[in-house]
C-alpha positions in Angstrom: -27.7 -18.3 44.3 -29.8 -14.8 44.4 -28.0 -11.9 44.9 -28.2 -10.9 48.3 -27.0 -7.4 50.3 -23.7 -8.1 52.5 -23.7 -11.6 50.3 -20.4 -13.4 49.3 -21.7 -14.9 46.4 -18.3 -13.2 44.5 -15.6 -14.4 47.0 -17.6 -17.5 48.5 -15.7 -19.9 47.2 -12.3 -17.7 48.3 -13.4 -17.2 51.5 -13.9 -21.3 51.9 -10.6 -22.1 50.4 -9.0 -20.0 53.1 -10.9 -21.0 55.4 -10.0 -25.0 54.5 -6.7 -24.3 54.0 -6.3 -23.5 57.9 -8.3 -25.7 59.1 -6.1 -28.8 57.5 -2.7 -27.3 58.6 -4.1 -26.6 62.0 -5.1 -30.2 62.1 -2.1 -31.3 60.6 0.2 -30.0 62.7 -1.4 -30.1 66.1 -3.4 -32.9 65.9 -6.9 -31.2 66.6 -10.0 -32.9 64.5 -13.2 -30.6 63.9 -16.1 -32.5 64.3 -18.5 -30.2 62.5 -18.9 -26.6 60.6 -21.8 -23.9 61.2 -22.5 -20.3 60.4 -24.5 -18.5 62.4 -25.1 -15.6 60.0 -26.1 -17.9 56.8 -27.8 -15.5 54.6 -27.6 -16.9 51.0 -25.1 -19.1 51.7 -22.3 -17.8 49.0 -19.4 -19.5 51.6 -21.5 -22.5 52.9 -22.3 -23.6 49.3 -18.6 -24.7 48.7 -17.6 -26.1 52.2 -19.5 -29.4 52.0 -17.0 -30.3 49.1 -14.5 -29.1 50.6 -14.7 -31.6 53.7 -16.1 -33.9 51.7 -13.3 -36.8 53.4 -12.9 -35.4 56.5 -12.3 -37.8 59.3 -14.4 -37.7 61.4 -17.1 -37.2 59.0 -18.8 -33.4 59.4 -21.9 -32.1 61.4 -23.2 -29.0 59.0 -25.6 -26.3 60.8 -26.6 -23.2 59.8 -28.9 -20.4 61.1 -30.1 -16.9 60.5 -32.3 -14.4 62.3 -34.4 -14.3 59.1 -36.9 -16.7 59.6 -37.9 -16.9 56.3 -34.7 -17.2 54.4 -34.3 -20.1 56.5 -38.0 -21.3 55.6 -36.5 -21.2 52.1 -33.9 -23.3 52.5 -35.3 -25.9 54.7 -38.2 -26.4 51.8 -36.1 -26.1 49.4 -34.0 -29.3 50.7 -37.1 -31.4 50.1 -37.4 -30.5 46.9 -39.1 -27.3 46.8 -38.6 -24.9 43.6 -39.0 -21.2 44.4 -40.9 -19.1 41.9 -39.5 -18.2 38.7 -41.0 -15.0 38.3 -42.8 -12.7 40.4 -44.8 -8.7 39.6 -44.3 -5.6 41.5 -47.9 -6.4 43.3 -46.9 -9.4 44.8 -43.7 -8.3 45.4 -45.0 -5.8 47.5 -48.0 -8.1 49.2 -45.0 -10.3 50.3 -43.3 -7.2 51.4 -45.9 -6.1 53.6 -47.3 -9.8 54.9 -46.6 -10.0 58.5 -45.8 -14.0 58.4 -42.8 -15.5 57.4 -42.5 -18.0 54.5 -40.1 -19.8 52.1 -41.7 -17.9 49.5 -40.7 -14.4 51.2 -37.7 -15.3 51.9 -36.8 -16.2 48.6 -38.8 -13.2 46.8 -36.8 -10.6 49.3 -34.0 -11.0 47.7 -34.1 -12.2 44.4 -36.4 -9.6 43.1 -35.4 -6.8 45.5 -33.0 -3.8 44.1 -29.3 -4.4 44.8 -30.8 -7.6 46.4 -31.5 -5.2 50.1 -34.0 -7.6 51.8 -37.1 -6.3 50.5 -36.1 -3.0 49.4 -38.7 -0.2 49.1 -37.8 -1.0 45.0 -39.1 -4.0 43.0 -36.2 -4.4 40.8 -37.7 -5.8 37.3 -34.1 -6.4 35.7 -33.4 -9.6 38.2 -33.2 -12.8 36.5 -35.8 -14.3 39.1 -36.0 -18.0 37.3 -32.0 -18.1 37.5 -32.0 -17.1 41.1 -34.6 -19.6 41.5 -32.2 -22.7 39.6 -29.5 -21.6 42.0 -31.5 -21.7 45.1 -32.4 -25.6 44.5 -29.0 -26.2 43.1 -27.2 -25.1 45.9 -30.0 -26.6 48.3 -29.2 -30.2 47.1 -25.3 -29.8 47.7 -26.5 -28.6 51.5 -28.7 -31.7 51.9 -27.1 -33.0 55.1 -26.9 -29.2 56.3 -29.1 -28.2 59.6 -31.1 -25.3 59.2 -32.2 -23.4 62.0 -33.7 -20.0 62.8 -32.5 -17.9 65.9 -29.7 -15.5 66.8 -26.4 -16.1 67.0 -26.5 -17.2 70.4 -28.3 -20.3 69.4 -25.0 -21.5 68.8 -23.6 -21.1 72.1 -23.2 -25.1 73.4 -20.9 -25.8 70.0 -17.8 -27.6 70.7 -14.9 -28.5 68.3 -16.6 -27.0 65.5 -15.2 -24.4 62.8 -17.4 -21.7 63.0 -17.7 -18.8 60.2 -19.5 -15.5 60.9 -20.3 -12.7 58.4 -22.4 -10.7 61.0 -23.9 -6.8 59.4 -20.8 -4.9 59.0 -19.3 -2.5 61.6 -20.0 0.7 58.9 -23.8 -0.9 58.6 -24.9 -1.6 62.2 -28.2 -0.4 61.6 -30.4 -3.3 59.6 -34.2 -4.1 59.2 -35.3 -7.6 59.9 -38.0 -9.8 58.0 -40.7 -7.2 59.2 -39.1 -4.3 58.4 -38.1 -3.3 62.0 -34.9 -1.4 61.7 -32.4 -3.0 64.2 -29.1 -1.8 65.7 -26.0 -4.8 65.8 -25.0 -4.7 69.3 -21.3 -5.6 68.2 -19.5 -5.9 71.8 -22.3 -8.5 73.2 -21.0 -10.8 69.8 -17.7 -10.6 70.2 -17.6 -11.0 73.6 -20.1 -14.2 72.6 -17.0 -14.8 69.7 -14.5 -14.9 72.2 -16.0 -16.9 74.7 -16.8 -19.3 71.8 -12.9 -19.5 70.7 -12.0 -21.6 73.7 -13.6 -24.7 72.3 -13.8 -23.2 68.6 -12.2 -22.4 65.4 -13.8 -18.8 64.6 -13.4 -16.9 61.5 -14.9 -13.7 61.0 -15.4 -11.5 57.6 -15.5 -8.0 57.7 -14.0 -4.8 56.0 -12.8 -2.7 58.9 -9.9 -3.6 60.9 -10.7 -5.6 64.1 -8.2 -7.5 67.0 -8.0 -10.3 65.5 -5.0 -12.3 63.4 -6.4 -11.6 59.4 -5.2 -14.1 57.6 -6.5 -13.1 54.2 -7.9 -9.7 52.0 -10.1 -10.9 49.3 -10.3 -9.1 46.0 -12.8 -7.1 46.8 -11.5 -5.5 49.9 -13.2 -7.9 52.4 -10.9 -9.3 55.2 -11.0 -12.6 57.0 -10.1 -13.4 60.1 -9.1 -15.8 62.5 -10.2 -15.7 66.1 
């Protein structure tokens, strides 16, 4: 997997432990069976990449969806599934060609991150140290373990008619609210339309959110790197 800003490719695979972990004793001890997992805020997928596994004998068997604003990180993915290999190298020039193309592909979606500096979504710096054929092995590694996985590109919202799902959301965090999109529009996080969208969503849902600041919800973990999860 590319690095990617906001990414959990470090404490992915905590963040889905924990995340397993409470899902089993919750269905353990109450009964409840998830019929499905989804993250509305996919990015990279550093959690979603360990999940399938995870569930892997689940009963009922899982329904995986995924989404993201960013069209073309979802582009990515989708072609990637099929087989698709992203490049393994890339120059400043078409670095910044991508950059300032108006369209959205699986190309730019990959290329945004994996060659971009501290892997900010097509930062104003090409960043010529990133090993761009690794990033490009991971991408279609981890896109072969999400085979089954439903890719789709929208907000958040698009999630809304989900029922008995377990549902993990890593939206821009509270300190960052500001964020460009795919274009490079700069975009403000309207944080109490999405968590009154979370809680709404609760009533049929298992919710977990990630975040560093401290929100009303029960945490159930800190991860080693200061990031909290918590349970809605």
């Amino acid at each position: 997997m590319t690095g990617y800003h906001g990414g959990k490719k470090r404490i992915g695979k905590e963040i889905a432990d924990s995340i397993y972990n409470m899902v089993h004793c919750i269905e353990k001890d109450s009964g409840i069976k998830f019929k499905g997992y989804c993250e509305p805020f996919c990015g990279m997928l550093g959690v979603y990449q360990h999940i399938p596994e995870l569930f892997e004998d689940h009963k009922p068997k899982m329904k995986f969806k995924a989404g993201d604003i960013n069209e073309s990180v979802i582009k990515m993915w989708k072609k990637a599934q099929g087989g698709w290999k992203p490049p393994i190298k890339c120059t400043k020039k078409y670095y910044m060609e991508l950059r300032n193309k108006p369209t959205s592909s699986a190309e730019k979606g990959f290329i945004g991150s994996a060659c971009a500096y501290r892997g900010i979504y097509f930062s104003s710096t090409f960043d010529n140290r990133r090993n761009v054929e690794h990033a490009s092995d991971n991408v279609r590694r981890v896109s072969q373990t999400l085979k089954n996985v439903d890719f789709n590109h929208e907000m958040y919202s698009q999630f809304s008619h989900l029922k008995d799902y377990i549902i993990y959301c890593d939206p821009p965090y509270f300190s960052k609210s500001q964020f460009y999109d795919e274009k490079k529009n700069k975009l403000s996080f309207d944080y109490g339309a999405f968590y009154d969208w979370v809680e709404k969503l609760s009533e049929n849902n298992l919710i977990f959110i990630s975040e560093r600041a401290k929100l009303p919800y029960t945490k159930i973990k800190t991860m080693r790197d200061g990031e909290k999860l918590f349970v809605v």
